[in-house]
C-alpha positions in Angstrom: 72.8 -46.8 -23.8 71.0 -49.5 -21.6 73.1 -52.8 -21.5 70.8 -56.0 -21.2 71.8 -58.1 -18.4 71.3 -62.0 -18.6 70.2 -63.9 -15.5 72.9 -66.0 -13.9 71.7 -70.0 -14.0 71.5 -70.0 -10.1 69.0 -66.7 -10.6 66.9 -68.2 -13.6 66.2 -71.6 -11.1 65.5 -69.0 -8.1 62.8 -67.4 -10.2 61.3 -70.3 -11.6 61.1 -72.0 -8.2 59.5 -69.3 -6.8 57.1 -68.7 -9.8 56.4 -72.8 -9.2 55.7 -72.4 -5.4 53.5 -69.4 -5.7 51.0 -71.0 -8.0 51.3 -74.0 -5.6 50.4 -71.5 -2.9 47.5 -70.1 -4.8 46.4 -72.6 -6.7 46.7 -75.8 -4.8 48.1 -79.1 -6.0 49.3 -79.2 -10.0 50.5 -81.3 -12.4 53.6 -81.1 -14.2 52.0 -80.4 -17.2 49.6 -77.7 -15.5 52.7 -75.9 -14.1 54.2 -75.9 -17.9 51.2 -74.0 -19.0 50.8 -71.4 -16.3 54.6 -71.0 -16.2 55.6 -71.4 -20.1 58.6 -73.3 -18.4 59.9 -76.1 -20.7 59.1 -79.8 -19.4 63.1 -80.3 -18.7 63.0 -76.9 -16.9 59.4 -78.2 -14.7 60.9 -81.6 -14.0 64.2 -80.4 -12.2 62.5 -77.2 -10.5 60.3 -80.1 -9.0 63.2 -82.4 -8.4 65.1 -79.6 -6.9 61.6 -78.6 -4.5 60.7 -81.7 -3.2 64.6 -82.7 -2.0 64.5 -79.3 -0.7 61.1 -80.7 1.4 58.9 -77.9 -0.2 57.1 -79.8 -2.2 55.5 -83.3 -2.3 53.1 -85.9 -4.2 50.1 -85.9 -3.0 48.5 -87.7 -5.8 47.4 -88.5 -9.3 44.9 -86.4 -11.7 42.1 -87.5 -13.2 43.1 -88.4 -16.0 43.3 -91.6 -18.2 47.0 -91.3 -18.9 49.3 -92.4 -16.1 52.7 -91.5 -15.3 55.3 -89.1 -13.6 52.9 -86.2 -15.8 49.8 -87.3 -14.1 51.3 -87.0 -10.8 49.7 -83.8 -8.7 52.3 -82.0 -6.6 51.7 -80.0 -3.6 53.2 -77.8 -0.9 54.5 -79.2 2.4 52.0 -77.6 4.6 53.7 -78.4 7.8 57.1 -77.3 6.3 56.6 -74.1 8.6 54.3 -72.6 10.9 53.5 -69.3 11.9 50.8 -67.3 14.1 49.2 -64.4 14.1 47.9 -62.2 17.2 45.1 -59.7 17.5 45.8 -57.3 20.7 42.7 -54.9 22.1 42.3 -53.4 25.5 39.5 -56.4 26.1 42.1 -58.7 25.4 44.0 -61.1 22.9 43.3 -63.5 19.9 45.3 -65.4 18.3 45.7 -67.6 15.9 48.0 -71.0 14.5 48.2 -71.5 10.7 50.5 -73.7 8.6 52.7 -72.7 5.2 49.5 -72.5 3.3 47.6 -70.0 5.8 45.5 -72.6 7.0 44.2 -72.4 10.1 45.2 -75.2 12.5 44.1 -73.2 16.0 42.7 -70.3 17.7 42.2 -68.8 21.3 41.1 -66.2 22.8 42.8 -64.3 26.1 40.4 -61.6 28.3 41.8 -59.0 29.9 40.7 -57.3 32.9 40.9 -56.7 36.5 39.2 -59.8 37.2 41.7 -61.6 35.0 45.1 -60.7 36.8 48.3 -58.7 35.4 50.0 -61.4 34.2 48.4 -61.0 30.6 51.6 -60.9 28.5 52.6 -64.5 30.5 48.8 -66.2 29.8 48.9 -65.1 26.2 52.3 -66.6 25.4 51.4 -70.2 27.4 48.1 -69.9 25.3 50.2 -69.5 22.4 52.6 -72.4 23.0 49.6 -74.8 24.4 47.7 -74.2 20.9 50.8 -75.0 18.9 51.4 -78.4 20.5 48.0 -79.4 21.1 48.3 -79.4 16.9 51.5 -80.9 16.8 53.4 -77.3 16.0 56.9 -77.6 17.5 58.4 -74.1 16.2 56.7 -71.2 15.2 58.8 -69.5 12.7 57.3 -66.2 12.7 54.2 -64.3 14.7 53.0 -61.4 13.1 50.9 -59.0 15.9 48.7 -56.5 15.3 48.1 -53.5 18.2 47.1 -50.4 17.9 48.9 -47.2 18.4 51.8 -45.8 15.5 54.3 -48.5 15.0 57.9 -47.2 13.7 58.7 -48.5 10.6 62.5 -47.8 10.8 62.4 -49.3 14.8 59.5 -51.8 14.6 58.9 -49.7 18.4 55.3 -49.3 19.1 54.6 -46.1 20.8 52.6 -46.1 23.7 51.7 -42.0 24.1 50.6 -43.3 27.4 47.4 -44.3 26.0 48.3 -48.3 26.0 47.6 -50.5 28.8 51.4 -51.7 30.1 50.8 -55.4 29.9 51.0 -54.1 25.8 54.6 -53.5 25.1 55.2 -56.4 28.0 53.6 -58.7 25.5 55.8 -58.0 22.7 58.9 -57.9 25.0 57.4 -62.0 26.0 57.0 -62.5 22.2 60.3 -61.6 21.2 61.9 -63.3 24.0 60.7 -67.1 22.0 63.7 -68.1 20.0 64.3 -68.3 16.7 60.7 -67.1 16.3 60.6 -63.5 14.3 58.6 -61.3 15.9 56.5 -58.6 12.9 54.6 -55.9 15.0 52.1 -54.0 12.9 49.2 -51.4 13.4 46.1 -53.6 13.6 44.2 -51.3 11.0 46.8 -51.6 8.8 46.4 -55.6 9.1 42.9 -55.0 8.7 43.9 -52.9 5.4 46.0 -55.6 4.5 43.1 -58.6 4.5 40.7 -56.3 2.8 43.6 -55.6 0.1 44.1 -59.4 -0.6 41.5 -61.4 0.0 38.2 -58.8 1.2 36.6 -56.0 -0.4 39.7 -54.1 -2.2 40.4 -57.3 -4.1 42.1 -55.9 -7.5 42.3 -52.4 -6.1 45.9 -50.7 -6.5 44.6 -47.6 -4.8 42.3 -47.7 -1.6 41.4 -46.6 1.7 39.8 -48.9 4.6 38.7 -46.8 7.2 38.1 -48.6 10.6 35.1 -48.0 12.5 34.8 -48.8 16.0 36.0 -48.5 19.7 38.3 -45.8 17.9 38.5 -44.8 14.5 41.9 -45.2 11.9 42.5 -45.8 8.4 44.8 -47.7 6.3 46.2 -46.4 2.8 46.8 -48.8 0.2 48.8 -46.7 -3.3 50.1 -48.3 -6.3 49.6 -51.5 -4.5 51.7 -51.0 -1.2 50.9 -50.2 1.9 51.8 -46.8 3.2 52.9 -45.6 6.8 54.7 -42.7 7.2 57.7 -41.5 8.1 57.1 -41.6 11.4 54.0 -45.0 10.9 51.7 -42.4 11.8 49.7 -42.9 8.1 46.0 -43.5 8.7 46.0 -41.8 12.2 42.5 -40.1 11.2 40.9 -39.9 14.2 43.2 -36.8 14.9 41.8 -35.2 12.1 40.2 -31.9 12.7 36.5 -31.2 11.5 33.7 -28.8 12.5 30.7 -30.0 14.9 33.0 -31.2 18.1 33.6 -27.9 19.3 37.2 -28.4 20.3 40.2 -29.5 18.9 42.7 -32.7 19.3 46.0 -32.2 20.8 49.2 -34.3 20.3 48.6 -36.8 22.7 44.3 -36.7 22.7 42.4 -37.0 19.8 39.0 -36.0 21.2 37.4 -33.2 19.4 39.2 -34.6 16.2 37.3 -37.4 14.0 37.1 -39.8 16.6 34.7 -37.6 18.5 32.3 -37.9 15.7 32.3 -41.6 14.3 33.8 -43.5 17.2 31.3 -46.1 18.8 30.8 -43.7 21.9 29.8 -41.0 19.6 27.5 -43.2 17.6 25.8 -44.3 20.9 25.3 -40.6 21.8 24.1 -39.3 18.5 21.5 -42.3 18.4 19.9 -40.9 22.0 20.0 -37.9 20.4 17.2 -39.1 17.6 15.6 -40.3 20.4 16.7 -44.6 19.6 16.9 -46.8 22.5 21.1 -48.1 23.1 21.0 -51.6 24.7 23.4 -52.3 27.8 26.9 -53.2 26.7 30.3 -52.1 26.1 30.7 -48.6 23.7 31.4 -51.2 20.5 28.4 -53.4 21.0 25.7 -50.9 21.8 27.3 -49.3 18.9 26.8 -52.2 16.5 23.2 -53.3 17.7 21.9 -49.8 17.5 23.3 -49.3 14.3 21.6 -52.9 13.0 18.5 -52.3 14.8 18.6 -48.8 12.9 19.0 -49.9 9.5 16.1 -52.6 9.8 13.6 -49.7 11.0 14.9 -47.4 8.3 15.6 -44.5 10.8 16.5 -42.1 8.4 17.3 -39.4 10.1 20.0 -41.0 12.5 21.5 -42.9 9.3 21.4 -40.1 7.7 23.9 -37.5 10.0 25.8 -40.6 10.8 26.3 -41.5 7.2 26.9 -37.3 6.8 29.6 -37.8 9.7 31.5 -40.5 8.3 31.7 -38.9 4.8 33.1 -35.6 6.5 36.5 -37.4 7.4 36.9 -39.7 4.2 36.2 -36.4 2.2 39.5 -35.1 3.7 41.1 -38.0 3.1 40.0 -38.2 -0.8 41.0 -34.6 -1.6 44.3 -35.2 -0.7 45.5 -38.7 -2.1 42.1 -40.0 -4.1 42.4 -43.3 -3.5 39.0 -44.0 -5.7 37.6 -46.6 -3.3 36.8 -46.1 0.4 36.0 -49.5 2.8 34.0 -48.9 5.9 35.6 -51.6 8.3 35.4 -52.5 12.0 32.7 -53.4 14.0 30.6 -50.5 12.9 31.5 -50.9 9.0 30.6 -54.4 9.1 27.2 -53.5 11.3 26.3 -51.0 8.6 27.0 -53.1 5.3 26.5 -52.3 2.1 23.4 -50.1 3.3 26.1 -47.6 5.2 28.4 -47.6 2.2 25.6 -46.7 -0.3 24.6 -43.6 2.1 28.3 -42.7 2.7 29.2 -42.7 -0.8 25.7 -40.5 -2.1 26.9 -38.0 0.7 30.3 -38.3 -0.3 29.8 -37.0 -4.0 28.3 -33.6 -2.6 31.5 -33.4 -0.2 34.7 -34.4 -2.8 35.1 -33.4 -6.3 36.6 -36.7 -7.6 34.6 -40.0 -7.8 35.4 -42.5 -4.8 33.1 -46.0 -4.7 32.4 -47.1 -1.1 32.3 -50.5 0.2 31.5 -52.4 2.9 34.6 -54.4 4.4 34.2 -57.9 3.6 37.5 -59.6 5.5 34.9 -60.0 8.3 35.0 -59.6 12.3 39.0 -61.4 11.7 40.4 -58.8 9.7 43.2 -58.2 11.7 44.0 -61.7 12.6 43.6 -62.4 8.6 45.8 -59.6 7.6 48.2 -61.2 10.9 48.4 -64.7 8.9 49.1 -62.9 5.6 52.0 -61.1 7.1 53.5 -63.9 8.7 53.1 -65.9 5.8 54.6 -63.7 3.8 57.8 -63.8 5.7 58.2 -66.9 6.5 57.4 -67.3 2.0 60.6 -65.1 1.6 62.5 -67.4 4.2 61.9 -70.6 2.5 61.1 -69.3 -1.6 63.7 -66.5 -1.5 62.8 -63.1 -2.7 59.8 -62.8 -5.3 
């Protein structure tokens, strides 16, 4: 026999006051009698959860509606923005972004950091000053939570990103800077996996319980969304697809290299040699931006042939992924997925029905060039959310 539990008063006003501050958080300013509707609260119930939110400083009056009728009803309540700030950090070998938003997500500043023998080694010291200079040239005192994206597997028991060697140092000497900030917490996160995260709440997998974003570009990774949550592994290793074995490289991948494994086929290096190989013309540039411009510069002169095997390429390793968890949608991100747009997708998918068994639509990422930086900001939001609201 199942025995009904009743909420305790204290746990009834928790859940309403976070029901309250989420539409807030989506919606934007409401009234009263807008928050009755979209809650089904009572009006007694609306006026003390918003009594109790604004002496709590989440909440504030920002203003009337528009309508006729004055009075406390008419009155349009908000989130304190500037209750609590966060940030949110991109890290690549080339360097770091990062980014200042407020409670809402909104973005108050941004800044870049190159890295680079010309630049020094003191990388991990010039992107925390960067940090701090961006905060107070907005007026940000505390940062109450940074959420950083890198790549490599992250453990999700540890939070311990490891290196395999393959990281520059100045990597895990960033995150030992970051952590060393007080009372600021410090989320480390696979970058793709940010990536998957923007694409899942505000991008392309919008209203998708069940996808996979596969990142295109200086390497290649993936990021597995089921049933609504994001998946790493027991070890954080989920998404790692550039490891994956396929035929056409000639070798295989090895624990601690993954050329001759995915990555040697649709990695921007490999989409700049199988573009010579059709005979197309690479500009000069880094791997990621010959691969991009070649790419673009394909698609407007419909060169069929090179779009063709590279759209035959890419479905080889989402193929592998869809026979074993069919996620049912498939984004192309990175700097090559956004290059190749819808036009990629569309030849991916066609090639992808001859490959896989079950039906999996392909799209083109739409978080844009900041996916990781979005999916940074959500993160961070997000905990500092369950700080301030309590749990959902």
């Amino acid at each position: 026999m199942t025995i009904a539990r009743t909420a305790t008063p204290s746990t009834a006003r928790a859940i309403n006051d976070r029901l309250a501050l989420d539409l807030l958080l989506t919606r934007g300013p409401l009234t009263a009698p807008e928050l009755r509707t979209l809650t089904g609260l009572s009006r007694p119930t609306v006026a003390d959860l918003l009594e109790r939110l604004q002496r709590g400083g989440l909440v504030a009056v920002v203003g009337e509606s528009g309508e006729q009728r004055r009075g406390p009803n008419a009155r349009l309540y908000a989130l304190v923005a500037d209750r609590a700030h966060l940030g949110g950090i991109d890290v690549r070998s080339t360097g770091v972004s990062l980014v200042i938003a407020d409670l809402t997500g909104r973005t108050l500043a941004t800044a870049e950091i190159p890295a680079g023998p010309e630049h020094g080694d003191d990388l991990a010291e010039r992107t925390v000053r960067a940090l701090l200079d961006a905060a107070e040239q907005v007026g940000v005192k505390h940062l109450h939570t940074v959420a950083v994206g890198a790549p490599g597997v992250v453990d999700p028991t540890t939070g311990v990103l490891n290196n395999s060697g393959q990281l520059p140092r100045w990597h895990a000497e960033l995150l030992d800077a970051l952590r060393a900030q007080p009372e600021t917490e410090v989320i480390l996160e696979n970058e793709v996996n940010l990536a998957g995260i923007a694409e899942h709440r505000i991008g392309a997998a919008q209203g998708r319980e069940d996808f996979v974003l596969l990142w295109l570009g200086h390497g290649v990774g993936a990021s597995v969304v089921l049933n609504g949550r994001l998946r790493r592994g027991a070890s954080g290793g989920t998404g790692e697809i550039g490891f994956l074995p396929v035929p056409g490289t000639g070798m295989l991948p090895n624990a601690t290299g993954c050329d001759g494994g995915f990555h040697s086929m649709v990695a921007s290096a490999a989409i700049c040699e199988l573009a010579r190989a059709h005979g197309l013309t690479v500009p000069e540039g880094g791997p990621v931006e010959q691969a991009e411009e070649v790419l673009r510069s394909a698609l407007a002169a419909d060169a069929t042939a090179f779009l063709d095997e590279l759209a035959d390429r890419i479905a080889i390793g989402v193929a592998a992924v869809c026979v074993v968890i069919d996620p049912g949608c498939v984004v192309l991100g990175g700097e090559i997925g956004r290059a190749g747009g819808a036009a990629l997708a569309a030849r991916v998918e066609r090639r992808l029905a001859d490959l896989s068994p079950f039906r999996t639509e392909v799209r083109a990422g739409s978080a844009g060039g900041g996916a990781v930086l979005a999916g940074a900001v959500l993160t961070a939001g997000d905990a500092v959310r369950r700080d301030l609201f309590g749990e959902p």
